[in-house]
C-alpha atoms as a printed R data frame, in Angstrom:
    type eleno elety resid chain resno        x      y       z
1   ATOM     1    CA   UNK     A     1  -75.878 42.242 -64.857
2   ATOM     2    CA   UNK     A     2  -73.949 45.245 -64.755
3   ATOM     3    CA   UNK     A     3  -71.249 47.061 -66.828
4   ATOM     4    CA   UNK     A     4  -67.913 48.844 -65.329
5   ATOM     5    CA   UNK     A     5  -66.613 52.209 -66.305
6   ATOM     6    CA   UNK     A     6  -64.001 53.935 -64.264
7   ATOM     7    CA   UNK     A     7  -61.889 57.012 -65.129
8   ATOM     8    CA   UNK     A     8  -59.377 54.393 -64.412
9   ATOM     9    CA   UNK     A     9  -60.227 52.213 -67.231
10  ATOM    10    CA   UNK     A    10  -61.922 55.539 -69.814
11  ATOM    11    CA   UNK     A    11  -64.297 53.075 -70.904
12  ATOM    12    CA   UNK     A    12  -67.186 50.712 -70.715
13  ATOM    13    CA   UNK     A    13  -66.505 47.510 -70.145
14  ATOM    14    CA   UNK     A    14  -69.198 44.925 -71.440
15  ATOM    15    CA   UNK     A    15  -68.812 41.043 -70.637
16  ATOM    16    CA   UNK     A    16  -65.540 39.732 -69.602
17  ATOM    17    CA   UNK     A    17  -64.141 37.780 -72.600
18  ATOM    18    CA   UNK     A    18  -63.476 33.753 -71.819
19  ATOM    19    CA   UNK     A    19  -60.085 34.145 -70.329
20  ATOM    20    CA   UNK     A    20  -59.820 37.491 -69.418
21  ATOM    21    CA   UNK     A    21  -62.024 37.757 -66.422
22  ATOM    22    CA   UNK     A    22  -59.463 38.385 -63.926
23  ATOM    23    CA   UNK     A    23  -58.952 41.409 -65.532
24  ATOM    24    CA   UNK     A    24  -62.365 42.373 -64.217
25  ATOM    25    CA   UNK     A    25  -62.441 40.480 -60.884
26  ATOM    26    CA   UNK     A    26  -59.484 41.742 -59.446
27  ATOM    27    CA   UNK     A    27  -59.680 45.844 -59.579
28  ATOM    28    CA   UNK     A    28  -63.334 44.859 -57.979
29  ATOM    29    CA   UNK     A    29  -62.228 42.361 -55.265
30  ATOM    30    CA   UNK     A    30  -59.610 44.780 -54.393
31  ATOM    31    CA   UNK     A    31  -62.573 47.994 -53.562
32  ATOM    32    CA   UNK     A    32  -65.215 45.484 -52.540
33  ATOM    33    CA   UNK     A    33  -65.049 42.705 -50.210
34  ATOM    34    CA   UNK     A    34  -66.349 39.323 -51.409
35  ATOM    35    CA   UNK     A    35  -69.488 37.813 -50.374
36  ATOM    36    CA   UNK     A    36  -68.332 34.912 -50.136
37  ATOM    37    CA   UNK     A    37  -64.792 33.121 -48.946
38  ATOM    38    CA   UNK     A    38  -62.647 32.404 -52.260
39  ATOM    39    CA   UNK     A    39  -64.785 34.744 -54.413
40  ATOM    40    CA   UNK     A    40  -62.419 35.077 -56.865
41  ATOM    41    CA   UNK     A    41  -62.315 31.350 -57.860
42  ATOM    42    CA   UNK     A    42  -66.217 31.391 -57.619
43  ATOM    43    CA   UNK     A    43  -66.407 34.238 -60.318
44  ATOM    44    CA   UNK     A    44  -63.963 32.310 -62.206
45  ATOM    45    CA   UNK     A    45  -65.970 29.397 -62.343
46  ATOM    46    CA   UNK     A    46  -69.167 30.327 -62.083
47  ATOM    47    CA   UNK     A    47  -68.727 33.788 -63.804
48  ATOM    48    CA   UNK     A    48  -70.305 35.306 -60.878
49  ATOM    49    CA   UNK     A    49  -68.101 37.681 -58.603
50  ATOM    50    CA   UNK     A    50  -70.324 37.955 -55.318
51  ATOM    51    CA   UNK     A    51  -69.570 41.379 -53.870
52  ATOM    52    CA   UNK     A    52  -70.941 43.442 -50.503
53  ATOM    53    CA   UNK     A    53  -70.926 47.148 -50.847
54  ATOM    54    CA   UNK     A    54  -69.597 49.475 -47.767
55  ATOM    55    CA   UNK     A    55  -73.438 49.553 -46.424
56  ATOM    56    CA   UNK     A    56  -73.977 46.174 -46.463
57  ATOM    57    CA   UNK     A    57  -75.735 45.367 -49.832
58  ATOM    58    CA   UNK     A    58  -75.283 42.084 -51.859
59  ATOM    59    CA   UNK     A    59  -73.994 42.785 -55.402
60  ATOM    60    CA   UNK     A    60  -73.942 39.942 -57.939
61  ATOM    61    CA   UNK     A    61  -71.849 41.059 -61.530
62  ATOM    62    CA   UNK     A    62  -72.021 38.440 -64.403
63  ATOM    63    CA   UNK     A    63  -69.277 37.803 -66.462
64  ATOM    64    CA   UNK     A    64  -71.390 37.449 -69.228
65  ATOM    65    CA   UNK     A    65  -70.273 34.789 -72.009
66  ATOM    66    CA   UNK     A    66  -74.332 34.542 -73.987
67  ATOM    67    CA   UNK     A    67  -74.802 36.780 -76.655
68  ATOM    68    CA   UNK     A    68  -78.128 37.634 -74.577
69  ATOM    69    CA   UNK     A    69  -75.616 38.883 -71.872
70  ATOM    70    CA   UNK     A    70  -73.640 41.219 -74.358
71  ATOM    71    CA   UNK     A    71  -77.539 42.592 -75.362
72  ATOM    72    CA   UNK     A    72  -77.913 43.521 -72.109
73  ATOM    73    CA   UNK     A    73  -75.034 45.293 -71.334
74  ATOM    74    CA   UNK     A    74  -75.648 47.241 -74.269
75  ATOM    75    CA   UNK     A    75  -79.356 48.010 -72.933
76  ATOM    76    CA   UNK     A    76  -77.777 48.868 -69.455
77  ATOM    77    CA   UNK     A    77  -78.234 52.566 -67.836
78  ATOM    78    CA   UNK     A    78  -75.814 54.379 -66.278
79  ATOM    79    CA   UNK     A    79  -76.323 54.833 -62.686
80  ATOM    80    CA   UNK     A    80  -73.286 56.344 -59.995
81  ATOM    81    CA   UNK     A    81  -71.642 54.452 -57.639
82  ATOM    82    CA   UNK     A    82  -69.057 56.229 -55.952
83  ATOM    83    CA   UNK     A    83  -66.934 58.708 -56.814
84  ATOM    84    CA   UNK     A    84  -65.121 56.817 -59.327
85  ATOM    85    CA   UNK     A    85  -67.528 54.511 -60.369
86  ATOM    86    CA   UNK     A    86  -70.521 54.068 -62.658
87  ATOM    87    CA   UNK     A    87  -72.346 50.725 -63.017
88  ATOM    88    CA   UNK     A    88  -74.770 50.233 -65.767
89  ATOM    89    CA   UNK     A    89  -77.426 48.160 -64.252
90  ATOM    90    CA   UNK     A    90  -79.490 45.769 -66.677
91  ATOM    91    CA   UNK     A    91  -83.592 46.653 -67.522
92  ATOM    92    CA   UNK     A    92  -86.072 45.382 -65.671
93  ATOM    93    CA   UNK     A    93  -87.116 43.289 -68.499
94  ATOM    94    CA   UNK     A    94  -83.412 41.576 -68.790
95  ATOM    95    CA   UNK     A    95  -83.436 41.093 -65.380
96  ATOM    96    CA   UNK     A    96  -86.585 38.638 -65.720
97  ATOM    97    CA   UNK     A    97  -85.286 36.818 -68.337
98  ATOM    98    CA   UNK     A    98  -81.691 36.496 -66.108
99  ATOM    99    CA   UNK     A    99  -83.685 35.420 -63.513
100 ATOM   100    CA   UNK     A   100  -86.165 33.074 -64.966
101 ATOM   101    CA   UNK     A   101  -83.045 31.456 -67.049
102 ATOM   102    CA   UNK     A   102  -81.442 30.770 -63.764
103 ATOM   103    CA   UNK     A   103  -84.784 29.438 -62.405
104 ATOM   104    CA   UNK     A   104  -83.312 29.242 -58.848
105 ATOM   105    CA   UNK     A   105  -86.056 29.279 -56.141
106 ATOM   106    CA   UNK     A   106  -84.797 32.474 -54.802
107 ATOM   107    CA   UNK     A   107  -84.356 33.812 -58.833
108 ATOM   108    CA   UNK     A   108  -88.227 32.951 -59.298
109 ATOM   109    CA   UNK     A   109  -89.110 34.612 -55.899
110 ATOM   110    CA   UNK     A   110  -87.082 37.531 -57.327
111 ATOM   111    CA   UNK     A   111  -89.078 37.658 -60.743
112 ATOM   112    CA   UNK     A   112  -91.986 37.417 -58.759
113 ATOM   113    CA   UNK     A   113  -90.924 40.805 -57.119
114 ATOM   114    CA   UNK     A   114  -89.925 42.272 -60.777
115 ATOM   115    CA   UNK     A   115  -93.207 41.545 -61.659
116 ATOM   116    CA   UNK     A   116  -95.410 42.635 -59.107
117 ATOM   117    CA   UNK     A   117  -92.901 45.845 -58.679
118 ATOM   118    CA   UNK     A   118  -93.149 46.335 -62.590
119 ATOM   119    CA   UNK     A   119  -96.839 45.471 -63.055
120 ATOM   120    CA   UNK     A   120  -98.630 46.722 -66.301
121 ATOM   121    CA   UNK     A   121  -94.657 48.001 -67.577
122 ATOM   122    CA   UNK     A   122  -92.889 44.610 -68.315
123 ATOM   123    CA   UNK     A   123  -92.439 44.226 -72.236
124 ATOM   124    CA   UNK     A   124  -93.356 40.867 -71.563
125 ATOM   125    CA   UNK     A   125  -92.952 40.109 -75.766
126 ATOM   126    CA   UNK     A   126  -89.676 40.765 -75.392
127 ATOM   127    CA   UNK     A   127  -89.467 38.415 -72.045
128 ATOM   128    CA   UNK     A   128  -90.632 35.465 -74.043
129 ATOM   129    CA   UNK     A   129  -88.669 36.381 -77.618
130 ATOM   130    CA   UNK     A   130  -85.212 36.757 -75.165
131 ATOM   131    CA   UNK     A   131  -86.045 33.597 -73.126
132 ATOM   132    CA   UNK     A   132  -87.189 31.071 -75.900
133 ATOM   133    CA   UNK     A   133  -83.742 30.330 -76.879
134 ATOM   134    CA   UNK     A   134  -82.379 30.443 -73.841
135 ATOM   135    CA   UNK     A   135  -84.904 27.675 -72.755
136 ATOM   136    CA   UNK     A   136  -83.586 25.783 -75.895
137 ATOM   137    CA   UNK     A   137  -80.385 26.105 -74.921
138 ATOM   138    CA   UNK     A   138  -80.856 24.521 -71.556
139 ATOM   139    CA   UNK     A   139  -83.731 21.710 -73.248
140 ATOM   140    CA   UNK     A   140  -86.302 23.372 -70.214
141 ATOM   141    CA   UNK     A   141  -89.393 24.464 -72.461
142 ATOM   142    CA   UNK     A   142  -91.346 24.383 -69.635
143 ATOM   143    CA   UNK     A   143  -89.813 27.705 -68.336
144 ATOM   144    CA   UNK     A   144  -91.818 29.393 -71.347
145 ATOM   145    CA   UNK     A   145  -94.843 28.867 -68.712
146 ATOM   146    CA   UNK     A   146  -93.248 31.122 -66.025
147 ATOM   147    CA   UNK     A   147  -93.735 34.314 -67.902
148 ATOM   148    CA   UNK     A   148  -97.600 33.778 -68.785
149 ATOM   149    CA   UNK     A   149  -98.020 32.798 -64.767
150 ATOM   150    CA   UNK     A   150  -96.150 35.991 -63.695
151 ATOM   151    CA   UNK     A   151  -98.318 38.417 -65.656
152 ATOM   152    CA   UNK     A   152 -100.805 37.317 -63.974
153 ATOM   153    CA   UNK     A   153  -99.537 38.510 -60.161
């Protein structure tokens, strides 16, 4: 989950409202190339945009719509990326409970990672208090066993 600012824009941009997202797709589809063919429709509908940086890297930005996703762009840190952009890239612990929301084999491989990467610094309280409602959202309770398994890595 990230965040845009650009002197371009003077300002932080949190989740793209319903409606609105093309406003934040297309200044980034026009720097970045797409991961993917037809990116921009994927974003649309998926409110993913799929991006590769210059050296190769994937980059995934949500186009958050939760009021989970607005709490983590708030909790976002600045990092640079380029010389006219700064991304504010989600905490670790927001990045589980993305992740184990999603609960994509490849997003549970990548928790796995957060976890054993993060070991012994994962406010894992605040895992479980972000996730329950999610899980309640998508009638999954069972994904409230993920985050008890994953301490233990």
């Amino acid at each position: 989950m990230v965040a845009l600012y650009s002197r371009e824009y003077g300002q932080t941009r949190g989740p793209a409202a319903l409606g609105a997202e093309a406003t934040f797709v297309d200044p980034l589809l026009a720097a970045y190339e797409g991961r993917i063919a037809d990116a921009c429709e994927f974003a649309l509908r998926h409110r993913v945009l799929l991006l590769r940086a210059a050296g190769g890297a994937g980059i995934g930005i949500s186009l958050g719509a939760l009021r989970f996703e607005e709490s983590v762009v708030r909790r976002a840190t600045a990092a640079p990326f380029g010389p006219e952009l700064e991304l504010r890239t989600c905490s670790a612990e927001d990045l589980m409970v993305l992740k184990l929301f999603a609960s994509r084999p490849l997003d549970l491989h990548n928790a796995e990672g957060v976890a054993i990467r993060r070991k012994g610094k994962l406010d894992w309280t605040y895992v479980e208090e972000q996730l329950r409602p999610l899980s309640e959202v998508k009638e999954r309770p069972e994904m409230m066993a993920t985050p008890a398994r994953l301490r233990q890595l």
